[in-house]
C-alpha positions as CSV (number, residue, x, y, z in Angstrom):
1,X,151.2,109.8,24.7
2,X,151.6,112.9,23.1
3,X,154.5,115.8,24.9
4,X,153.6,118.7,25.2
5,X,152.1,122.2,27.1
6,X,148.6,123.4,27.6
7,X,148.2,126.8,27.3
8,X,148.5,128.0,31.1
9,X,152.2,126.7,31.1
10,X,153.1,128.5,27.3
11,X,153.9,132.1,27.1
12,X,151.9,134.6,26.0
13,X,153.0,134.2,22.2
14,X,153.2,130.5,22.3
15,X,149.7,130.5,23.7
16,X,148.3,133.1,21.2
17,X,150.4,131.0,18.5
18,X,148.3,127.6,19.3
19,X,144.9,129.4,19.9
20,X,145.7,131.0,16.1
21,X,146.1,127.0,14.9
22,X,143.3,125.5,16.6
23,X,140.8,128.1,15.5
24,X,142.1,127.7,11.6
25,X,142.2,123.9,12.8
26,X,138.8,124.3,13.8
27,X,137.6,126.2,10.6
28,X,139.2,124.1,8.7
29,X,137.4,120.8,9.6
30,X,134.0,122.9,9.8
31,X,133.9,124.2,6.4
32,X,135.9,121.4,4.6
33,X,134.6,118.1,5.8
34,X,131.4,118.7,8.5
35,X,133.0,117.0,11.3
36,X,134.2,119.1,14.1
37,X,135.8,118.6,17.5
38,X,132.9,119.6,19.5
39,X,134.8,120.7,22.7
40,X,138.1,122.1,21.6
41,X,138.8,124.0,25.4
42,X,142.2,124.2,26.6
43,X,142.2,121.3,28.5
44,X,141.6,119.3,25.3
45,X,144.2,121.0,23.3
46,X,148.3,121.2,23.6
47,X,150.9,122.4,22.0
48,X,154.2,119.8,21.0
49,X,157.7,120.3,21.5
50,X,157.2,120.7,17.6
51,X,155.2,123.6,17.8
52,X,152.3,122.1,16.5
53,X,148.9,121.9,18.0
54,X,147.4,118.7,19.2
55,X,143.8,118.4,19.9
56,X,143.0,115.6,23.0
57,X,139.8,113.5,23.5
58,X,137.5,113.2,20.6
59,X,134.6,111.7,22.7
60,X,132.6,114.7,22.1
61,X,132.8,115.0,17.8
62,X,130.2,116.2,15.9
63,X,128.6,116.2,12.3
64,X,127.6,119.5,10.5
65,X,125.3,119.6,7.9
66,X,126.3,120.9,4.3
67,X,123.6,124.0,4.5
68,X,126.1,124.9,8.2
69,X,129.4,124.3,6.1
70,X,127.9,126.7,3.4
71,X,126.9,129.4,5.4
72,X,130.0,129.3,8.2
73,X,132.6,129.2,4.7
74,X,130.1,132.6,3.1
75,X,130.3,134.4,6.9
76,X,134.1,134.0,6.6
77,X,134.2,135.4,3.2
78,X,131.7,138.3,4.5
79,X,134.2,139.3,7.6
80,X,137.3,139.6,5.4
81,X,135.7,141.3,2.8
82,X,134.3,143.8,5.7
83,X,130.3,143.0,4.6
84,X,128.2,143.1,7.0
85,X,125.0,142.7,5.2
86,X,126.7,139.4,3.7
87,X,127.8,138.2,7.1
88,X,123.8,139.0,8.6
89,X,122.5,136.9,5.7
90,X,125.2,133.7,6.3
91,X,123.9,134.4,10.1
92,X,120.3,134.0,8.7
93,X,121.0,130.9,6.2
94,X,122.5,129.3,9.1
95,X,119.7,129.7,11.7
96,X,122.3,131.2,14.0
97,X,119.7,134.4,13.8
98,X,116.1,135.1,13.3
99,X,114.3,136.2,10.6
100,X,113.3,139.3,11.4
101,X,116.3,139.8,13.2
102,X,115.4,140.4,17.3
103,X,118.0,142.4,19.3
104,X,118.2,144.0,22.6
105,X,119.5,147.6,23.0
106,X,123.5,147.4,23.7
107,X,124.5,147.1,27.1
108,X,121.2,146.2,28.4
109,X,120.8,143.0,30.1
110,X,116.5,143.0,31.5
111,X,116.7,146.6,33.1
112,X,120.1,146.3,34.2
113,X,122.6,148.8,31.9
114,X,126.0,147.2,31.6
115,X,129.0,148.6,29.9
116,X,131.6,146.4,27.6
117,X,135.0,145.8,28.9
118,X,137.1,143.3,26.7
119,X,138.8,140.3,28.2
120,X,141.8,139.9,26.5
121,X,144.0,141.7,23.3
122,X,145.0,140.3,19.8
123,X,147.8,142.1,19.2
């Protein structure tokens, strides 16, 4: 039994403080050992009265292989260092996108025009 809070009964910076850990958490297992949790939702993560964040129900893990590992670790590198052209060629390595790469028009979903309005803010 493991105490604790899911992240509808922390505060906002509790909440943004745990989604922070289990994404490294996340990374982490990804690009250093090829086994993930493969459904890390809120239900299946808390934090502890220590503040640290505890990941719940492992029935769904999943194996990564090393080419995945290899090009997730170079995308990371490619974001922080701002390169774009580096990040679309980790996309490519990865099979995450096409080669040539196919893209619809922004905003457009069939005929339909849509416009972007973010969910949430990362202070």
């Amino acid at each position: 039994f493991v105490k604790g809070s899911h992240l509808n009964a922390l505060s906002q910076k509790d909440g943004l403080a745990m989604t922070r850990m289990a994404v490294e958490a996340c990374t982490a297992s990804l690009v250093l050992t090829g086994f993930v949790h493969a459904d890390p939702h809120e239900g299946n993560l808390m934090l502890d009265e220590d503040g640290h964040v505890v990941f719940l129900d492992f029935g769904l893990m999943s194996d990564v292989e090393d080419t995945i590992m290899e090009a997730f670790a170079q995308g990371i590198q490619a974001c922080l260092a701002e390169d774009w052209t580096s990040l679309t060629n980790a996309f490519k390595s990865s099979g995450f996108i096409s080669n040539p790469i196919e893209w619809k028009l922004e905003g457009s979903i069939g005929d339909a025009t849509v416009e972007f309005e973010p969910v949430g803010v990362d202070p």
